[in-house]
N, C-alpha and C positions, 0 to 999 in steps of 0.2 A: 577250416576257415569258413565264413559267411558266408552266402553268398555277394553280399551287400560287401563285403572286404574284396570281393572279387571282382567287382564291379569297377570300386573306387578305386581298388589297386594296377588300372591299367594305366589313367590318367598319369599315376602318379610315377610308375616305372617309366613312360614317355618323359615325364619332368624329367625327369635324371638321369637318361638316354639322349637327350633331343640333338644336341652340338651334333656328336657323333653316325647319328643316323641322320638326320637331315640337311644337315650343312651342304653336303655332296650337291643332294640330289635337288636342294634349291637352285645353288649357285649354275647345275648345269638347263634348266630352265630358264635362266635371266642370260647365260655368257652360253654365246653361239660356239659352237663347238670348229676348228680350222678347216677350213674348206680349200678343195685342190683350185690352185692361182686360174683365175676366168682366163679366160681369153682377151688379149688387147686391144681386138678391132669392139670389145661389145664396150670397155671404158667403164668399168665394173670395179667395187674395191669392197676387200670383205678381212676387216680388222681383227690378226688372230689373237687380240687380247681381248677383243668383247668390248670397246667402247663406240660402237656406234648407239646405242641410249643410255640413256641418263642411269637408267638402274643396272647396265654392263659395266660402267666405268666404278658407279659407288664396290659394287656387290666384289670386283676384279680389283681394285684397291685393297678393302678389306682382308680380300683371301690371301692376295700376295701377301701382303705385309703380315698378318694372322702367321701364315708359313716361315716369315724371316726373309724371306728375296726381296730385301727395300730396293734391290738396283730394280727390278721389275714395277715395284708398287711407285717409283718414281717416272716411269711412262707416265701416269695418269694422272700427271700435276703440269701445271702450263708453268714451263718454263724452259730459258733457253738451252739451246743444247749445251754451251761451256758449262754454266750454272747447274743444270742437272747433271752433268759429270761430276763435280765438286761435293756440291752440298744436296744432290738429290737423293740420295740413303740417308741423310741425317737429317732434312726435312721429313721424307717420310716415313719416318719412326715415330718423331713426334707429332704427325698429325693422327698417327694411329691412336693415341695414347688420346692425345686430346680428343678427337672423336669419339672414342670409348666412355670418357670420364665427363665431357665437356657438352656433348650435343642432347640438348631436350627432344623427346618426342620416339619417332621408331623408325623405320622404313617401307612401309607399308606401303605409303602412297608416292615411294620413288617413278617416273614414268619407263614406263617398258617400250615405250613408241621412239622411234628414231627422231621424230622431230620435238620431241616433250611432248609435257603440257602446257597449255597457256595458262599463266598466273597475268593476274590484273596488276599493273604498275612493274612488269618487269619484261624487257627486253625479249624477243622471239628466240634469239641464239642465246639465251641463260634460263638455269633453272635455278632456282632457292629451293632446301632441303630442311632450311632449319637453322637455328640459332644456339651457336656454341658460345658457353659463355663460364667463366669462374672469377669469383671474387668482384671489381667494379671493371673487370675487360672483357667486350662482347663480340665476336663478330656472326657472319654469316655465311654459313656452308652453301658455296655457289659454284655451280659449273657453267662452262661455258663450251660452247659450241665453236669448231676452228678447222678449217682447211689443211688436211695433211697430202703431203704428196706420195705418201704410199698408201695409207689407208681413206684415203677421203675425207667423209666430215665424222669427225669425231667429238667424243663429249671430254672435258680436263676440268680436273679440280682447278679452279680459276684463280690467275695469280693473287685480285684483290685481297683472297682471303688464306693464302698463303704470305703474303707478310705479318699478320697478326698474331701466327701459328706458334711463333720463339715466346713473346710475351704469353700467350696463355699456358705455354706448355710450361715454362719457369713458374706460374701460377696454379697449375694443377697438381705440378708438383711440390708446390710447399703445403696443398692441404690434402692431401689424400692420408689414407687411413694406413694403406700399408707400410709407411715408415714406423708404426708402433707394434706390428705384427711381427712373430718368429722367422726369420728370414727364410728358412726352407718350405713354407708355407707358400710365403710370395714369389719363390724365384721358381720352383717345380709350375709346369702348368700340366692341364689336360684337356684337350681341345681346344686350345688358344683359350683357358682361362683358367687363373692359378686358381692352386687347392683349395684356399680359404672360400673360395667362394663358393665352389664347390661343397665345402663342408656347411658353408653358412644357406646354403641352395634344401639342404636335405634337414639339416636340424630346423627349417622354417614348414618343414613341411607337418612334422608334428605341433607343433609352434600352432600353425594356422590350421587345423582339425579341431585343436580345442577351440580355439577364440571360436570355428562356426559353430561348434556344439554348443557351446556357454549361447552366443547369441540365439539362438535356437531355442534353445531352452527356456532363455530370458521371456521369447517370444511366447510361447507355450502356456507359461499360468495365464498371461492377462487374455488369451485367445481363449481357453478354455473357462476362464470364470464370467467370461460375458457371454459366454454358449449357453450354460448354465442359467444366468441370470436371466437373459432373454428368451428361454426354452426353447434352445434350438442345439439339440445335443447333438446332431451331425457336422458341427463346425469342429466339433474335435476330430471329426475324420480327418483333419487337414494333416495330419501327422502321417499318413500315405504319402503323403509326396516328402515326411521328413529325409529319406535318403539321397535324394537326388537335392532337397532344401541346403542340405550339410555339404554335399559336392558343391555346392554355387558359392556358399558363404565364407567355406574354407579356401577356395580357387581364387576369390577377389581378396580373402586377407594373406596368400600364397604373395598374391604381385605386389599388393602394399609394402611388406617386409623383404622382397626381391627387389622394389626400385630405392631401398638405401643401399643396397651392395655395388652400386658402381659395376654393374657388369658392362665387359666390352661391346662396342656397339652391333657386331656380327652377330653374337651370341643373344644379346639384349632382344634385337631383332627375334630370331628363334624363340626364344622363351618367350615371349608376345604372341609366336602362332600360337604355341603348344598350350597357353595359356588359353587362349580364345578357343579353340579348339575344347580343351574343359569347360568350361563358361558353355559352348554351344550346344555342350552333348549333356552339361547338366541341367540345362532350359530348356531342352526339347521329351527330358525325360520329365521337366516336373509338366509340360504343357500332355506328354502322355498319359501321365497319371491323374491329370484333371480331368483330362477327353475319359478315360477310361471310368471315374466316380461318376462324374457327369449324367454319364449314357446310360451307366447300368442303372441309375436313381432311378432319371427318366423311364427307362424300361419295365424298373419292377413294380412302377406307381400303371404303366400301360397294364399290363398283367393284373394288376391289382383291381382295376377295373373291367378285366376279360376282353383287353381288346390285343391279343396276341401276336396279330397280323404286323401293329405298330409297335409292338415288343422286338420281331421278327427283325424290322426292318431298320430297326436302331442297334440290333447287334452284326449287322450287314454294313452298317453307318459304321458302328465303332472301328471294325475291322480296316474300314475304308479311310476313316480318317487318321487312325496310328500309320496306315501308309502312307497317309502322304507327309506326316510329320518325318518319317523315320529318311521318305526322300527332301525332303526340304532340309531337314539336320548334312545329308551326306553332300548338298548342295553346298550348304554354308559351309560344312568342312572344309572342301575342295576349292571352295573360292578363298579361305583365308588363307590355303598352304600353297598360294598364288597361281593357280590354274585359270587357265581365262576363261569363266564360265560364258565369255556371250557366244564362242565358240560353240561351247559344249551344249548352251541352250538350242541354239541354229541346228546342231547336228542332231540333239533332240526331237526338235521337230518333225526334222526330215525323217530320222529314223522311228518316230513314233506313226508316220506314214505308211513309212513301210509295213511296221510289227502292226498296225491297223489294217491293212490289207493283207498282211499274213496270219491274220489270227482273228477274221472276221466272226469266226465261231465261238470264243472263246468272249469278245465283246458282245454278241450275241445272248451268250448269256449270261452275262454280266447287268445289260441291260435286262433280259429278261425275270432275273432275280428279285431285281429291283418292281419291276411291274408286278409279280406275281407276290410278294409281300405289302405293294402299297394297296395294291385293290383288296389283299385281304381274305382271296378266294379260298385256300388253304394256310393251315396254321402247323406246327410242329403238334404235335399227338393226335391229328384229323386223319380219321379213317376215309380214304379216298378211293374212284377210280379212275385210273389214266387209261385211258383205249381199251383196250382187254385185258388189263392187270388191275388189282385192287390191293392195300397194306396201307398199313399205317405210315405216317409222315412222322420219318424221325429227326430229318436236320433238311435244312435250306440254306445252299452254302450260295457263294462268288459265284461258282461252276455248277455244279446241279443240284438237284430234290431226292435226299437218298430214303426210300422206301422201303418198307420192312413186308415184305408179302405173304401170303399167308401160307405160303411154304416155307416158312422162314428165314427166306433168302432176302440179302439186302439189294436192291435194285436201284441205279444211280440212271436219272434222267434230266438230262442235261434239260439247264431253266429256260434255253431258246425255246424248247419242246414242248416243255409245261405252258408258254405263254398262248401255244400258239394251239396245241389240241384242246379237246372238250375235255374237262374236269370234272367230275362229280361229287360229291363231298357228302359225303355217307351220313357224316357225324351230324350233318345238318340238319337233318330231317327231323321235321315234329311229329310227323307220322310214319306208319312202314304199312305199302301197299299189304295186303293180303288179296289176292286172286285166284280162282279154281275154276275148273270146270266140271262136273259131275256128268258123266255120261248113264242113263239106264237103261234099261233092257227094252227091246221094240216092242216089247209084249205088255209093257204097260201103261195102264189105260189112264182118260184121260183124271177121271179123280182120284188116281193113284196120283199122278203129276200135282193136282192142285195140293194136295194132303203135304205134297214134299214142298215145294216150292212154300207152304203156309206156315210149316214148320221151321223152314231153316231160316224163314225173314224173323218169325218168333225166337229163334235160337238167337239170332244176330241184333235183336232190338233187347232180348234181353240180358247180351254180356255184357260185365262192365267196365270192360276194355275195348271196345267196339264202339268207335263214331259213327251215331245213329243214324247221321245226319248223311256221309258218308254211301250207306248200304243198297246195296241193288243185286234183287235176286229173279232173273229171267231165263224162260225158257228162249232158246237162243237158235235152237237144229234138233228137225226132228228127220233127217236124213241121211246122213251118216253113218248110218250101219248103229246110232242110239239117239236117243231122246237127251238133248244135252242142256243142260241149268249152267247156267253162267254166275258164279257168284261172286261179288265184290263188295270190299268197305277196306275200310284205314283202321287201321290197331292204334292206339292210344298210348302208345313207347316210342324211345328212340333209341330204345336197347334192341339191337339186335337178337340177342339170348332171350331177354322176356321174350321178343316178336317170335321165336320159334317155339318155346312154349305156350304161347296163345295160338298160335296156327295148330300145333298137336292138338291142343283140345278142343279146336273145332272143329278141326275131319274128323275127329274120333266120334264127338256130339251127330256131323252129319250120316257118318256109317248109320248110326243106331238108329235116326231116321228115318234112313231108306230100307232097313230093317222093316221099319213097326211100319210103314206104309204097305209091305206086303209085295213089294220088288225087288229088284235089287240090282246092281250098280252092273252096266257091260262091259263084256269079256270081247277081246280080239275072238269071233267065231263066226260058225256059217250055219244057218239054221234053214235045212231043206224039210217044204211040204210036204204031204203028199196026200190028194182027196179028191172028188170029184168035185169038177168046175160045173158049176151052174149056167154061165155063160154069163149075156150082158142081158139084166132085166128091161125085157121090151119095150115095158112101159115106160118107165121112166125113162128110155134114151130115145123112146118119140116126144115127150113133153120137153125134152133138151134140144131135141131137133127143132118141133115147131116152135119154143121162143126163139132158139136163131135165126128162122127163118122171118118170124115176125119184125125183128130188128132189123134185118137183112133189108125187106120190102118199106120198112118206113123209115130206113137210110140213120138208122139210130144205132149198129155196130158200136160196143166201146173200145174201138183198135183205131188206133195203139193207145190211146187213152181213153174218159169221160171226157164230155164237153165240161166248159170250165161253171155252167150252170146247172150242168147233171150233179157235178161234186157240189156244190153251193145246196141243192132240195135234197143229198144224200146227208149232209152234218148232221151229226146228232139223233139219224135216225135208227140206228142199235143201242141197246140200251149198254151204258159202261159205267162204271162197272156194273156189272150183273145185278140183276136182282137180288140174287141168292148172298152174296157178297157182303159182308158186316159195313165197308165202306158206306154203303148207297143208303143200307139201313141208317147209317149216322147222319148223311146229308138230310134224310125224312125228319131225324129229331132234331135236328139242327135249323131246321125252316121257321119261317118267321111265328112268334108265338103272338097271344092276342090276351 
């Protein structure tokens, strides 16, 4: 079987279950169950037939009589006590009947309130139900509100419309259908409603499959020939929502061909939920199968564009709004199979209070999902780093960012987490640092240095992966136990793998450098003298004596700094770059010509 057969085939096993299963379990939601006798000082009354509201008296009628205990089902008719001894089972048999056959409309809007509802132009102690009527005799299904001395105030089918009850019912019986029906048909019942109707309940069910498919179908060429003719070939996708299109079409032609069968009004009732109930669950699946084409369009036209972040956040949307369809459907469910949702909302609240303070972490990052896909920081395949871990971004769910690391372990980081640490986004980068340091040997001199230092700027201006613009190569420490070159510039990828193939072959390039320079690169070691010390050359440390002392006496010391006009007559007065220098040489040809 389909799964599409499986789908449809729940609705339809509930058709043809409903009396049996539900009957029960409405009837004890409307009709209060016998409560042990109050006490007489509180002046208290609690009716164990269930008519203190209007919809305990209808729903407790029906079932009595449905049963066969008319002496029971004639409690709930206003009349006197002799007169209901008499003719009270034979009154209420036939208003069962007539009600059955005779009353437009359903029970839906019976009131469940002990005092009613107020209706405009009708009395506070009466309610109207509805209008029972056959052939040119009408009346109106009315209760009334009346003082009992055991049970209080109660609701009773009201005498008005118990006198009309003989005339319609002599009326309903001369045109009903089952006098031309097989009598064991009519007289067998099942659930307080005989077999034919039953039979005519299930043969309607294939009956109304085709009529939706035909209409369906119908609809099909002239949708798809103006998709066509307007170039707009995604209008045939509408036939995604055809399974749940054929649940709706077939559901409303189900009840068309169900309201000629005269079903009993208890039952009628029922089959109105079960019906809405189909109807509700097949509107909300085609509103999910629009949200779902919808979103993914929108999504794949994001994408289409490279903007991922807003792809991201519309399949976080999708997710978000089939939820709250799938809770709005179970709302509407619940409120048609007569739950009193203003209850159920109130305790909603409160309890979404609760589960809000219990589960602050969990909205946390819920919210945080939401932030961290609208700013767009990280994308689904963005190699990142979170704190001290780095991996690729495989999924951004409700709850966390599950990362693929490069131990190829999957790593789950809750989205409150991600909003709130520093992120790095690998994938981002136009360039990839390249940084080193080069340490040499103490022992080499100073145009050893320049030779390296001229060379590896030469190496780095002439790669072609190497932003020129980027590069700086300085001597940085000559202290350290080596003479240290600081080398930096930005590699021209945002491949990782090229960037470590262009780094190999430039420490390979600078080895061979500090090769041909005639040095070479320092080793962790201790290099001990050993020679005869000269001392400190005398002369020279009198000529260092007497300038300090010259400074000294004419109060010109530069400690702890130059005066701020010492530096001002010192600018400029070494020459830079050097003489020697191809720079300075260019500044000379570069001077003004004549």
């Amino acid at each position: 079987m389909s799964s599409f057969s499986k789908k449809v085939g729940l609705p339809v096993l509930l058709l043809i279950a409903f009396p049996s299963m539900h009957a029960q379990g409405a009837l004890d939601q409307i009709l209060p169950r016998p409560s042990a006798p109050a006490n007489s000082s509180t002046h208290t009354f609690a009716d164990p037939l269930g008519r203190g509201t209007p919809a305990g008296t209808v729903f407790g009628f029906l079932q009595a009589a449905q049963s066969g205990n008319y002496s029971m089902a004639a409690q709930y008719l206003q009349l006197s006590p002799a007169r209901r001894q008499t003719e009270g089972e034979q009154l209420a048999a036939k208003l069962k009947v007539v009600m059955d056959r005779a009353l437009a409309g359903s029970l839906k809007d019976v009131s469940t309130q002990p005092e009613g509802t107020p209706q405009e132009g009708v009395p506070p102690d009466r309610q109207k139900l509805g209008i029972m009527s056959s052939g040119d005799i009408e009346t109106d299904l009315e209760l009334v509100r009346v003082s009992d001395p055991k049970a209080g105030k109660i609701w009773l089918i009201s005498s008005d419309t118990l006198t009309k009850i003989p005339e319609l019912y002599d009326q309903v019986e001369a045109r009903q259908v089952e006098n031309r029906l097989p009598k064991f048909l009519v007289k067998h019942q099942f659930a307080g409603m005989p077999v034919w109707q039953w039979l005519a309940l299930l043969i309607a069910i294939p009956v109304a499959a085709a009529i939706g498919g035909l209409f369906l179908l119908i609809i099909d060429f002239p949708v798809r020939w103006w998709g066509q003719r307007r170039g707009k070939p995604e209008v045939a996708k509408w036939r995604l929502a055809f399974g749940p299109a054929w649940l709706f079409a077939a559901t409303v032609a189900h009840k068309v061909l169900a309201s000629y069968l005269g079903m009993p009004l208890l039952q009628r009732h029922y089959y109105a939920q079960v019906n809405s109930v189909a109807l509700i669950i097949s509107t909300n699946w085609i509103l999910w199968r629009g949200i779902q084409w919808f979103l993914r369009n929108v999504r794949n036209r994001a994408l289409a564009h490279g903007r991922g972040g807003t792809g991201s956040l519309l399949q976080l949307g999708e997710r978000v709004a089939k939820a709250g369809v799938f809770v709005a459907a179970a709302f509407f469910v619940l409120g048609t199979l007569g739950f009193n949702m203003t209850t159920a909302l109130a305790g909603l609240g409160i309890g979404g209070l609760a589960v809000g303070f219990g589960a602050q972490k969990t909205i946390e990052n819920l919210f945080g999902g939401v932030s961290v896909l609208g700013d767009e920081v990280i994308r689904v395949g963005d190699v990142c780093r979170f704190g001290d871990r780095a991996g690729t971004v495989e999924d951004i769910g409700l709850r966390s960012t599950r990362v693929r690391t490069e131990e190829r372990t999957l790593l789950a980081i809750p989205n409150g987490t991600v909003a709130t640490i520093n992120v790095e986004n690998l994938s981002r980068r136009d360039q990839i640092l390249f940084k080193t340091n080069l340490g040499l040997r103490l022992e080499t001199k100073a145009d050893h240095l320049r030779f390296v230092l001229a060379e590896i700027r030469r190496l780095l201006y002439s790669h072609a992966k190497v932003d020129t613009k980027s590069v700086r190569v300085r001597l940085v420490d000559i202290t350290s136990g080596s003479h240290t070159v600081e080398v930096f510039c930005y590699i021209l990828t945002q491949d990782f793998n090229e960037f470590a193939a262009v780094r190999e072959d430039l420490l390979l390039r600078m080895i061979d450098l500090v090769e041909e320079s005639g040095t070479d690169l320092a080793r962790p070691s201790q290099t001990l003298y050993v020679g005869r010390d000269s001392g400190v050359e005398t002369e020279k440390a009198d000529k260092a004596v007497q300038k300090i002392a010259e400074l000294r006496d004419g109060k010109q010391l530069p400690f702890p700094d130059f005066s701020t006009e010492h530096i001002s007559s010192l600018r400029g007065s070494i020459d830079y770059p050097q003489s020697e220098s191809v720079l300075r040489n260019d500044q000379h040809d570069s001077g003004p010509k004549r």
